[in-house]
C-alpha positions in Angstrom: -14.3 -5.0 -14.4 -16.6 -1.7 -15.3 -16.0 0.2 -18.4 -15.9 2.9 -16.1 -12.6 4.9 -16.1 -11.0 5.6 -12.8 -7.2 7.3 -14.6 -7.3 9.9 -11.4 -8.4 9.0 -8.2 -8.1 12.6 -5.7 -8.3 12.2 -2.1 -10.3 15.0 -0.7 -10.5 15.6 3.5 -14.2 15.3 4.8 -13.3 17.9 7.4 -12.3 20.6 4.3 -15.8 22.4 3.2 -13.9 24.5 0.2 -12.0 21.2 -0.5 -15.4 19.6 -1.0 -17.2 22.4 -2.6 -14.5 22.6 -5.1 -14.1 18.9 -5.9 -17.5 19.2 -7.8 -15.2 20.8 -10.6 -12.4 18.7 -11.3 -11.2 16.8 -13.6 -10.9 14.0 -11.6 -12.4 10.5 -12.8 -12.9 9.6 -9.0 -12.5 11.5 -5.4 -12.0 9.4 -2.2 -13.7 11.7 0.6 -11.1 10.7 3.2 -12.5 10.5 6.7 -9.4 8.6 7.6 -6.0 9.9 7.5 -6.6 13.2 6.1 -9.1 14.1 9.5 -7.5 14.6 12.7 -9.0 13.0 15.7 -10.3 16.2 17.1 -12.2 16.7 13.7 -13.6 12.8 12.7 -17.3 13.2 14.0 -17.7 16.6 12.6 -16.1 15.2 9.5 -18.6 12.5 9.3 -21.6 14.5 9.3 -20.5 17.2 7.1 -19.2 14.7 4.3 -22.1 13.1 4.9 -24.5 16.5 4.1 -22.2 17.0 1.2 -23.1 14.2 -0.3 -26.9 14.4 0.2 -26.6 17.6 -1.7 -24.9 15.9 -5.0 -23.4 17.8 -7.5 -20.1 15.7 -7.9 -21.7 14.4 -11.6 -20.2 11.4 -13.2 -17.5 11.0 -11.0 -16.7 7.9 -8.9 -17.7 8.5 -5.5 -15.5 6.7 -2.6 -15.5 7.2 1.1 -12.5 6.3 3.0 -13.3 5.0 6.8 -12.0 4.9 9.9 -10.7 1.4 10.6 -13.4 -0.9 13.0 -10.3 -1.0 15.1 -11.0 2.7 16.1 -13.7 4.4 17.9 -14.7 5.9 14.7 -15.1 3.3 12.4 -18.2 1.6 12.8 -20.4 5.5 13.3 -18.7 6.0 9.9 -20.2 3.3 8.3 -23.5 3.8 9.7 -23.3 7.3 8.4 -23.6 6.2 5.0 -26.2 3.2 4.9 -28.2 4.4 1.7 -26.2 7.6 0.8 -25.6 8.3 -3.1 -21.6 6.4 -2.9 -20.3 4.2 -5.4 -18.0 2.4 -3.0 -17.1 2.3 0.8 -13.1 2.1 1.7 -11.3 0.0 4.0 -8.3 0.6 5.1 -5.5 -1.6 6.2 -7.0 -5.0 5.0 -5.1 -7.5 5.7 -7.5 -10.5 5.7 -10.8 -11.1 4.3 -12.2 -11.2 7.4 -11.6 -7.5 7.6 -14.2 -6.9 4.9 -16.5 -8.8 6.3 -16.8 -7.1 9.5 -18.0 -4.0 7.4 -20.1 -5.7 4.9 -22.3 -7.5 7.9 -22.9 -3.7 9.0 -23.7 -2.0 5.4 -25.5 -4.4 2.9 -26.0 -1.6 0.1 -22.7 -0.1 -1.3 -19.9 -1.9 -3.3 -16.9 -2.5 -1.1 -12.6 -1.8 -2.0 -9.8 -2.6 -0.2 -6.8 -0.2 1.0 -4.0 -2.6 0.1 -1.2 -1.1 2.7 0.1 -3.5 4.9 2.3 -6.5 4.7 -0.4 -9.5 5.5 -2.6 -7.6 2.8 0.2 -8.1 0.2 0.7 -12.1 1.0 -3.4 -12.3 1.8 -4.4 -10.1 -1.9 -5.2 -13.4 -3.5 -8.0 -14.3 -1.2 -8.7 -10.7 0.0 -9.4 -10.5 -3.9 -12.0 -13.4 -4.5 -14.5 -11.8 -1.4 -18.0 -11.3 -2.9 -18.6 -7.5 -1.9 -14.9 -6.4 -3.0 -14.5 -4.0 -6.5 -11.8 -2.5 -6.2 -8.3 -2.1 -4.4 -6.3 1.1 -3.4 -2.7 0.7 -3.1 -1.4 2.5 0.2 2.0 2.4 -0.7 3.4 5.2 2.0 1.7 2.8 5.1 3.2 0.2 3.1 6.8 1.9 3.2 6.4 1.9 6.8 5.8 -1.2 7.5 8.9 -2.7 5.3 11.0 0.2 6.4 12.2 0.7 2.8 13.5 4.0 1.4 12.1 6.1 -1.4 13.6 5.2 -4.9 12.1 6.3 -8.1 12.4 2.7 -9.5 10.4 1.6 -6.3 11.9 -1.7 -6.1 11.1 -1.9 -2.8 7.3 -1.8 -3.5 7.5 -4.1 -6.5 6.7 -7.5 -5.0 3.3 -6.0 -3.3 1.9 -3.7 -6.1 2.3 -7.4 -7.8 0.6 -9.3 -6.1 -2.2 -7.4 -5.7 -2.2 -6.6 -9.6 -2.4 -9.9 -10.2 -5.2 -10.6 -7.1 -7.0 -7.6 -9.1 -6.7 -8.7 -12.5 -7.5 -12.2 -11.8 -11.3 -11.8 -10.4 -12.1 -8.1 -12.3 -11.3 -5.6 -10.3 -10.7 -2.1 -10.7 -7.1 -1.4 -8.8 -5.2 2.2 -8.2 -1.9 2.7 -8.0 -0.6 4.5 -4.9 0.2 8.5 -4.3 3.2 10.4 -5.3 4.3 12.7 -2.5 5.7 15.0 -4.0 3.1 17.2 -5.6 5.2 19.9 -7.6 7.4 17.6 -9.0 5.9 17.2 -12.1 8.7 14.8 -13.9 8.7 12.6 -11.4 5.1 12.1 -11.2 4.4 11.2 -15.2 7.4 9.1 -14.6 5.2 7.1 -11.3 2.3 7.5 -14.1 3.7 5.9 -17.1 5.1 2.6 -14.8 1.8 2.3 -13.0 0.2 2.2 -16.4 2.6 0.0 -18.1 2.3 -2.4 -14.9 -1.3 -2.6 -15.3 -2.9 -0.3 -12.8 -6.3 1.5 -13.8 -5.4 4.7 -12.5 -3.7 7.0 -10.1 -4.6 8.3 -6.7 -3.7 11.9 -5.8 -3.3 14.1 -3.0 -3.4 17.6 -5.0 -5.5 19.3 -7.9 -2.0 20.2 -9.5 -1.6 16.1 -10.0 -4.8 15.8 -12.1 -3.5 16.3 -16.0 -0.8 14.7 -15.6 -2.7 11.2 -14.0 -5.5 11.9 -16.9 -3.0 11.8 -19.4 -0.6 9.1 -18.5 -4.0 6.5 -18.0 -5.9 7.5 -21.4 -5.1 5.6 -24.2 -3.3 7.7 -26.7 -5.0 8.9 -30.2 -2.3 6.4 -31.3 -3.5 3.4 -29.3 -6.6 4.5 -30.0 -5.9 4.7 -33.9 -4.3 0.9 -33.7 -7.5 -0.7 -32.0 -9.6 0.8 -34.5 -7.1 -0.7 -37.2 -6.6 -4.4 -35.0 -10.4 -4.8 -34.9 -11.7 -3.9 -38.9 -8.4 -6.0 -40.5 -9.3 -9.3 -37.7 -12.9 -8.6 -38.8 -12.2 -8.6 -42.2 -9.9 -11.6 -41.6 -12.6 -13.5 -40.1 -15.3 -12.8 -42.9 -12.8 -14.1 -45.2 -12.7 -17.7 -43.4 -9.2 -16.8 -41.8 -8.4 -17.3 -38.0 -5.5 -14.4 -38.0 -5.3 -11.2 -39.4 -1.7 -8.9 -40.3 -1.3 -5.2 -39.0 1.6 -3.2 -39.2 3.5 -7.0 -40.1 2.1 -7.8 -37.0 0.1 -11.2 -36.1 -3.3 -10.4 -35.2 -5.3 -12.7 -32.9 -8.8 -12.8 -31.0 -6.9 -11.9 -27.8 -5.3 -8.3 -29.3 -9.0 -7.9 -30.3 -10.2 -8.2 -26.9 -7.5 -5.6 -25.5 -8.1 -3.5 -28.2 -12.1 -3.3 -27.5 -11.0 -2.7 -24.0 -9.1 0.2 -25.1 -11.8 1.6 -26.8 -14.3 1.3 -24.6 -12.0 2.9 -22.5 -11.5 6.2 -24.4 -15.4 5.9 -24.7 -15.9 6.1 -20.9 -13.4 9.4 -21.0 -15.1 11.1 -23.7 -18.7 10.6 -21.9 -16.8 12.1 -18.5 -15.8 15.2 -20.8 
């Protein structure tokens, strides 16, 4: 997986020229310029070609940027990916995978540009293993509200009902290096209940958080850094299991803790986490 840091992911509409304009100065690790769900039909070719002359202009900096397709199911789809066959993205996104098959459709029609999957449907859930292991795939996107509506579940704040698919695809994810983003919280002025949607994506294991408003940003940057205190504690892990290890000794003690060589390897990953931020800042 990149040392890249992707703790806020924003959705911005390719329709919206402020919305675009103004993107170039957030604080956002990532922006997915939706062409998808956030474009009315009405609006998608118009969309395409003014996200597209966006981009050609730059200006976003450092951060990560997505596209969001139409599905090849739709009579957008396939002009969307031609519209960005050599354009300055760091990933295409497909929604609604389901299969691997799905990914190869658009990766026979765009050779150049990294590939992530919009995990939102049912079959993508029981197919993330093997949707996972495809050559041209770096990262997944949960869509947990299409997701919702396919299982018919109810909001909860625990969301047990979402459990068993941001799961599996955690696990798909973590198991062959791939970046993967936790779904978007609704309710944008509800501030408490966001950081608490933050803090268990991180503690599950996601990279980051997607987000469908500005307002969301701090909180998502916050909850997905490590903390001076995390940072403090690799620091600490790595000299004493150094130390240990110039002194003949497989195992080192911090904080009457055993220390071994795979704490050093999250701890480096911590690091070189907060390392990525700082270079953002």
């Amino acid at each position: 997986m990149t040392d890249r840091s992707y703790r806020s992911a924003l959705y911005i509409p390719g329709s919206k020229d402020r919305a675009l304009e103004k993107a170039k100065g957030l604080a956002c690790d990532a922006i997915i310029f939706d062409l998808e769900d956030a474009v009315a039909p009405e609006e998608k070719p118009a969309a395409r070609a003014l996200l597209a002359a966006t981009l050609a202009q730059g200006g976003f900096g450092a951060r990560a940027k997505i596209v969001r397709v139409n599905g090849l199911d739709t009579e957008w789809g396939a002009d969307d990916i031609a519209a960005f066959r050599g354009a300055d993205i760091d990933a295409l996104l497909v929604p609604k995978v389901s299969h691997p098959a799905d990914l190869d459709a658009v990766a026979a029609l765009i050779p150049d540009v990294a590939l992530w999957a919009m995990m939102e449907t049912a079959a993508g859930m029981l197919n993330a293993a093997a949707i996972a292991v495809h050559p041209r795939l770096q990262g997944m996107v949960m869509g947990t509200n299409d997701l919702a509506k396919e299982l018919n579940s109810r909001h909860r704040a625990d969301r047990l009902p979402m459990q068993a698919g941001l799961g599996l695809c955690l696990l798909a994810a973590k198991a062959h290096g791939l970046v993967i983003l936790d779904g978007v919280y609704n309710a944008f002025k509800d501030d408490d209940g966001l950081r608490g949607e933050c803090d268990m994506g991180r503690d599950m294991g996601f990279d980051g958080k997607t987000l469908i408003h500005p307002a969301q940003l701090d909180i998502a940057n916050t909850a997905f850094a490590p903390s001076a205190a995390e940072t403090d504690l690799a620091t600490r892990l790595i000299a004493a299991f150094e130390a240990a290890q110039a002194a003949g000794q497989g195992v080192a003690v911090v904080d009457g803790k055993i220390v071994e060589n795979l704490h050093i390897v999250t701890a480096r990953a911590t690091l070189a986490k907060a390392t990525a931020i700082a270079a953002l800042s």
